[in-house]
Wavefront OBJ file of the C-alpha trace (Angstrom):
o trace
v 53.023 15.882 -14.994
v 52.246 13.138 -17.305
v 50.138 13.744 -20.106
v 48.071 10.514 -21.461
v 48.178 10.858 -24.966
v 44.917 8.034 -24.992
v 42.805 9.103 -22.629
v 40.736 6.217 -21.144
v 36.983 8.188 -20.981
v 34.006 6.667 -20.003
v 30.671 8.671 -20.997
v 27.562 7.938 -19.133
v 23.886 8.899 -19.814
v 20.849 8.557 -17.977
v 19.392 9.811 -14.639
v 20.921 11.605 -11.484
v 18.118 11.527 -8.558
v 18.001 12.607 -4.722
v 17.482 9.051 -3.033
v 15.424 9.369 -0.280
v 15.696 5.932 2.208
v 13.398 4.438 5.003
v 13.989 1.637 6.686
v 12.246 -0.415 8.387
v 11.356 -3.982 9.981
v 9.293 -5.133 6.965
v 7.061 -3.867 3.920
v 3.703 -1.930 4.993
v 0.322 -3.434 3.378
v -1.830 -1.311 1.667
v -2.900 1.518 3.286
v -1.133 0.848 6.524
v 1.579 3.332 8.547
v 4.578 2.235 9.826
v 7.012 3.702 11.818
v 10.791 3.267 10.340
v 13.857 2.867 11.908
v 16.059 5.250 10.092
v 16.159 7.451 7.512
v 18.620 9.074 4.990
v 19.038 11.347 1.685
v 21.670 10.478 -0.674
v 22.144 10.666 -4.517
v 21.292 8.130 -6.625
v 20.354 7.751 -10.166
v 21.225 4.407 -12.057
v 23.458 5.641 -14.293
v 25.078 8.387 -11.880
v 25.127 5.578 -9.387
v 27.210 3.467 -11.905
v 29.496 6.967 -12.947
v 30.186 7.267 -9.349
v 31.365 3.635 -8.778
v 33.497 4.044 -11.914
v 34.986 7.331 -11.013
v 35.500 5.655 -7.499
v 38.227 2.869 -8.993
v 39.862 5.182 -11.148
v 37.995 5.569 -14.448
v 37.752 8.788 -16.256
v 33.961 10.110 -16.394
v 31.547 11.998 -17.782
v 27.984 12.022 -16.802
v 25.042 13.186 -19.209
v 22.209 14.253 -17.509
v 19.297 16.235 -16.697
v 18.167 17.893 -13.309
v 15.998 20.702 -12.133
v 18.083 24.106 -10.851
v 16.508 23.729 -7.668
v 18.663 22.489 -4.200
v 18.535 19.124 -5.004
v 20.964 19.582 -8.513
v 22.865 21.916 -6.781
v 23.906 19.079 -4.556
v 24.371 17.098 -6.670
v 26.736 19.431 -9.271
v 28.885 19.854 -5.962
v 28.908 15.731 -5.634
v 30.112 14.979 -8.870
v 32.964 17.260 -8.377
v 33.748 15.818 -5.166
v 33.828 12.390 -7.284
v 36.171 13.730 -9.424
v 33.490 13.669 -12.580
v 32.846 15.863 -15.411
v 30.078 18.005 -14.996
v 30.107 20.023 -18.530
v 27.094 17.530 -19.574
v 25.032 18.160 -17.193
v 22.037 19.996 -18.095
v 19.447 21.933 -15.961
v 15.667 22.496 -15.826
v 14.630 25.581 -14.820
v 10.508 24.811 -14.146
v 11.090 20.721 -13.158
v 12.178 19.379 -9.324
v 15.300 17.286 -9.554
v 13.920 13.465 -10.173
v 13.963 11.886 -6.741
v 13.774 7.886 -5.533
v 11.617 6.761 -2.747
v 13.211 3.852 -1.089
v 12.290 1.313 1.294
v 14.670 -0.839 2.622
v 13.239 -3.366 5.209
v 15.559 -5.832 7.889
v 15.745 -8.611 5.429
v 18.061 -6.161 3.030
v 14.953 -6.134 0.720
v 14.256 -3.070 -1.012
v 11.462 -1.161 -3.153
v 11.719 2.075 -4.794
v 9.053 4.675 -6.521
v 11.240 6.231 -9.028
v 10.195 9.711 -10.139
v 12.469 11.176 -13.450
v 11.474 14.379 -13.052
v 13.941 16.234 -15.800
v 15.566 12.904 -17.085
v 12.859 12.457 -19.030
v 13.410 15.697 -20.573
v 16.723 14.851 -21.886
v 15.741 15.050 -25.964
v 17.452 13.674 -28.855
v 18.403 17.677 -29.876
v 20.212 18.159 -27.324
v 22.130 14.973 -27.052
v 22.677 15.732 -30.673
v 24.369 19.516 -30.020
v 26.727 17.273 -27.510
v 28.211 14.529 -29.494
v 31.146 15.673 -30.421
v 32.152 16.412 -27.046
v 30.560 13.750 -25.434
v 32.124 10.855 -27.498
v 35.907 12.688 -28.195
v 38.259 10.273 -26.478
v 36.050 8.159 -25.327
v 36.344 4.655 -24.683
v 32.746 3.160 -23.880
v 29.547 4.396 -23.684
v 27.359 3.512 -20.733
v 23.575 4.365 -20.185
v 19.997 2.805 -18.903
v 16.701 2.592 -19.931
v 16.108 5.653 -17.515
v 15.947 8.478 -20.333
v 13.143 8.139 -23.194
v 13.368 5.757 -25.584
v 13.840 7.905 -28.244
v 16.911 10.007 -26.237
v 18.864 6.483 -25.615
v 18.067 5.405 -29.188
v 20.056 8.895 -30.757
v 22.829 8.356 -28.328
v 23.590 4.485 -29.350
v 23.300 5.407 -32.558
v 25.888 8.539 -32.431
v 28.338 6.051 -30.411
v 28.034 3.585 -33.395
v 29.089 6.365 -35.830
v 31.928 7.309 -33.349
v 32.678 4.104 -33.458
v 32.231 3.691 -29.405
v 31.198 0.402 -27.816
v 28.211 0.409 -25.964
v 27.323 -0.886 -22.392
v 23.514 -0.444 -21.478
v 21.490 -1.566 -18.255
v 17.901 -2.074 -19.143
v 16.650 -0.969 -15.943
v 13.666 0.542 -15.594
v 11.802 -1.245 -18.234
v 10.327 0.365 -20.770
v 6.698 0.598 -20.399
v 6.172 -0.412 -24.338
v 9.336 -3.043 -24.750
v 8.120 -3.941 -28.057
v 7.762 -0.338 -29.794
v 11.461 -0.313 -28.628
v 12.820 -3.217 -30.202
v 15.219 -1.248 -32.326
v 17.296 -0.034 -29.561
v 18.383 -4.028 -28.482
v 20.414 -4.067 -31.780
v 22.863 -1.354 -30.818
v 23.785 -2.561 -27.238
v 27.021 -4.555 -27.437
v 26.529 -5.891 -23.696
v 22.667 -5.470 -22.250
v 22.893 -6.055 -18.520
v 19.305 -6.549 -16.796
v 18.645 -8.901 -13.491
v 15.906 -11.026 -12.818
v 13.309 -8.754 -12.525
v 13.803 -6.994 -15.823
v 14.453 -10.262 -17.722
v 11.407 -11.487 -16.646
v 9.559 -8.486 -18.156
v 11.605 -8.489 -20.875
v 10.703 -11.994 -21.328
v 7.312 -12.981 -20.049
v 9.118 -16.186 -18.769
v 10.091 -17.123 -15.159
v 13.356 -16.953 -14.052
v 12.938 -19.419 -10.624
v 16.438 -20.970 -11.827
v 19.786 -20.762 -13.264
v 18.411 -23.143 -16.371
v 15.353 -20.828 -16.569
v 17.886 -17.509 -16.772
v 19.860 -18.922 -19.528
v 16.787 -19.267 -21.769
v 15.530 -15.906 -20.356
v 19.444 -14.808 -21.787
v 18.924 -16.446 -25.068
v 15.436 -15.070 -25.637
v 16.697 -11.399 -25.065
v 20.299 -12.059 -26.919
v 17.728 -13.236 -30.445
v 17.026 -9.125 -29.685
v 19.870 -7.944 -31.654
v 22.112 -7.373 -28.605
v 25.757 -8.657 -28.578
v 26.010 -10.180 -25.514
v 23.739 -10.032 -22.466
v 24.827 -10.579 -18.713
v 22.106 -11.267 -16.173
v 22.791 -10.334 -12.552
v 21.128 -12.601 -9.870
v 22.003 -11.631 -6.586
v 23.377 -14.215 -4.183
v 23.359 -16.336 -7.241
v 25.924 -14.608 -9.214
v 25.545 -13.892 -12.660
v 24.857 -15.399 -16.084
v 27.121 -14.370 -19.281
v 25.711 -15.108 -22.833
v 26.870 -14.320 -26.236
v 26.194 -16.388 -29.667
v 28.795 -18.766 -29.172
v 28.995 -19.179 -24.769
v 26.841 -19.220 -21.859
v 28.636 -19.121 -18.496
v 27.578 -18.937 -14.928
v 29.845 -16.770 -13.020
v 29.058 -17.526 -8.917
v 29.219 -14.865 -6.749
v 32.757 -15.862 -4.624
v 31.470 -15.883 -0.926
v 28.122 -15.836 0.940
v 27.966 -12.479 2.025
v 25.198 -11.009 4.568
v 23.588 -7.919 3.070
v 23.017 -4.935 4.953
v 20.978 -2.824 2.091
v 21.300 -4.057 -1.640
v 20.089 -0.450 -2.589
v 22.661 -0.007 -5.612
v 24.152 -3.526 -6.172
v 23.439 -3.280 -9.482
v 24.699 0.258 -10.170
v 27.752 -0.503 -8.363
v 28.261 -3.821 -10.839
v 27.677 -1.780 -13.716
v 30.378 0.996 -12.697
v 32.988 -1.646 -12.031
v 32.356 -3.472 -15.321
v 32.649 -0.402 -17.118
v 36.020 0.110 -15.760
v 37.345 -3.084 -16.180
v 36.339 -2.752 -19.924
v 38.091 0.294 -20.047
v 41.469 -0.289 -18.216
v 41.523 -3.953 -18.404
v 40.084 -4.835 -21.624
v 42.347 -8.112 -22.018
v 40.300 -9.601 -19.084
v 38.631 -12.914 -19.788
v 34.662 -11.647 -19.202
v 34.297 -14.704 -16.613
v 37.221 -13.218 -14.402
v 35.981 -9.306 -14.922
v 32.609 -10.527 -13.684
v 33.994 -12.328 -11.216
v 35.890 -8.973 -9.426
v 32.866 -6.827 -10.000
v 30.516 -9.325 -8.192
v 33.044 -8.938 -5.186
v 32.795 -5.229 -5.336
v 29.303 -5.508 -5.304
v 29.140 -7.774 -2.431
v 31.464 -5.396 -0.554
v 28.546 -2.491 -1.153
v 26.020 -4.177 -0.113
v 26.983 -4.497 3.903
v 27.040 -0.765 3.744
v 24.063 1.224 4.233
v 22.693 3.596 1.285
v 23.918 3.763 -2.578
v 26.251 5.675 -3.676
v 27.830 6.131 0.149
v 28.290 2.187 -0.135
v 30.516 2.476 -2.752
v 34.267 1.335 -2.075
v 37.230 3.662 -3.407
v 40.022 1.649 -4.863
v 42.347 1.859 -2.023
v 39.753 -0.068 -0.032
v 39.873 -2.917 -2.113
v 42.247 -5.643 -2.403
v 45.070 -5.185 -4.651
v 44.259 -8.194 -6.498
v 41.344 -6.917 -8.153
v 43.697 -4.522 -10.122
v 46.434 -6.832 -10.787
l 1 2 3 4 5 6 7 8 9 10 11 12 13 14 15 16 17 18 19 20 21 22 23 24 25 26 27 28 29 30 31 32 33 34 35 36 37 38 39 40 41 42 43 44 45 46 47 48 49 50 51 52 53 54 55 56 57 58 59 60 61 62 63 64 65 66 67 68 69 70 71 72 73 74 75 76 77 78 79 80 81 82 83 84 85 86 87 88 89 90 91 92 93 94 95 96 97 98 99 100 101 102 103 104 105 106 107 108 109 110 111 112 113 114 115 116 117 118 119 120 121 122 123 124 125 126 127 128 129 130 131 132 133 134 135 136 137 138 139 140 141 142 143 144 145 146 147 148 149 150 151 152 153 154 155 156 157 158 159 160 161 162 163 164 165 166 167 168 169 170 171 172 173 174 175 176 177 178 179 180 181 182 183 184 185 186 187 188 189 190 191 192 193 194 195 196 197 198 199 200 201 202 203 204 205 206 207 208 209 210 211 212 213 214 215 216 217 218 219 220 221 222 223 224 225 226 227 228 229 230 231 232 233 234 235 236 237 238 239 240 241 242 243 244 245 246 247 248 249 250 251 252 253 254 255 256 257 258 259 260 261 262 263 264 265 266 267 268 269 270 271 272 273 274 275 276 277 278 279 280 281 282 283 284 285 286 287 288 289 290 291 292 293 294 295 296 297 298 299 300 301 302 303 304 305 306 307 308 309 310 311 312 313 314 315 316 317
């Protein structure tokens, strides 16, 4: 057995959540009942989404988390085993239910979610303090979300700057006070958001491709190194101080349930970062948009998510 003596880890931080799915023919008004179509449980979480899809293509992963020791965690503790994922981070809350996501996913591949954290908010600066050393030994590139408290993300980016580990955040869900959080924008090397969260970010609309790449600029004068705005069946927009490119998504797909697209972007950029760090960013964007685009004409999250030997071999050339 080989032994890699430069381990390629990937640590990842944020929330691990029981998605449960509806889906139906459209969105109910207020105060109406509807009867769905289908239903399903499956596990979500932004970042655990994002571990998953990493783990999926080959990356080595750990997952930093916090979930309640009810049936829910113990679920998902057998899951991330199953994906191959460290679970020696994973912290659990004895008096707290397991965070959960309420999704609705209508015929149009339109979705809206009620996200409870549940324990993830829990998740203190203390205890991601007693980790550290563990969590950023080997490792790589450090991945999270705006899903734990400000004040939790803000001691991690900091300890990955003092382990000298480069940072890849989502800012998804918004914080509910952006501007009291200002100084966590300077210690993301790549801030990924769509349009939704640019927009709130923002207070400017994003109707167009010229309208994103002021939205880009406006959120890049934050402090953050680079920033890469996903916008569905438009692609996605790549800004640093010196470029802005448009990277188009490669073929009109027909979407099935875009619960996840993001997640599953996220997890493939990480591991291209990782394992193919010489990569021009337009052509790693480029290969996770078509992994994306693959999970969404699957139904639910993480179960939409494509192993590597289901993907075209040119995507790891």
């Amino acid at each position: 057995m080989e032994i890699d003596e430069n381990p390629r880890v990937c640590s990842f931080m944020g929330a691990s959540v029981m998605d449960l799915i509806s889906y139906v023919d459209r969105f109910p008004e207020p105060g109406e009942t509807i009867v769905g179509n289908n239903f399903r449980k499956g596990f979500g979480g932004k970042a655990a989404n994002a571990c998953v899809m990493a783990a999926r293509l080959g990356l080595d992963c750990r997952m930093l988390c916090k979930i309640g020791n009810d049936l829910f965690g113990d679920q998902m503790i057998e899951n991330f085993k199953q994906q191959n994922i460290s679970t020696e981070f994973i912290l659990r809350c004895p008096d707290q239910m397991t965070g959960t996501a309420s999704i609705t996913v209508t015929r149009k591949a339109e979705c809206n979610i009620v996200y409870v954290p549940g324990p993830t908010d829990l998740l203190t600066p203390d205890e991601i303090n007693k980790l550290s050393d563990l969590l950023f030994k080997n490792c790589r590139l450090f991945v999270s979300t705006f899903e734990c408290i400000p004040e939790s993300l803000h001691t991690a980016l900091l300890l990955a700057r003092k382990h000298k580990v480069p940072t890849l955040i989502n800012g998804a869900p918004s914080f509910p006070k952006p501007m009291e959080n200002s100084h966590i924008f300077p210690l993301c090397d790549i801030l990924c958001v769509n349009e939704s969260e640019a927009k709130l970010m923002t207070k400017l609309r994003v109707d167009t491709i010229d309208d994103c790449r002021i939205a880009c600029k406006m959120i890049l004068d934050k402090g953050c190194g680079s920033v890469i705005l996903t916008m569905g069946s438009n692609g996605a927009l790549y800004v640093n101080r010196h470029q802005a490119i448009h990277i188009p998504v490669p073929n009109k797909i027909q979407p099935l349930d875009t619960t996840g697209a993001g997640d599953s972007f996220m997890g493939s950029l990480a591991f291209y970062l990782v394992h193919f760090p010489n990569l021009t960013i337009e052509e790693t964007i480029k290969r996770c948009n078509r992994i994306a685009s693959i999970a969404v004409t699957k139904l639910g999250t993480q179960d939409s998510y494509p192993y590597r030997n289901e993907l075209p071999d040119e995507l790891f050339l």
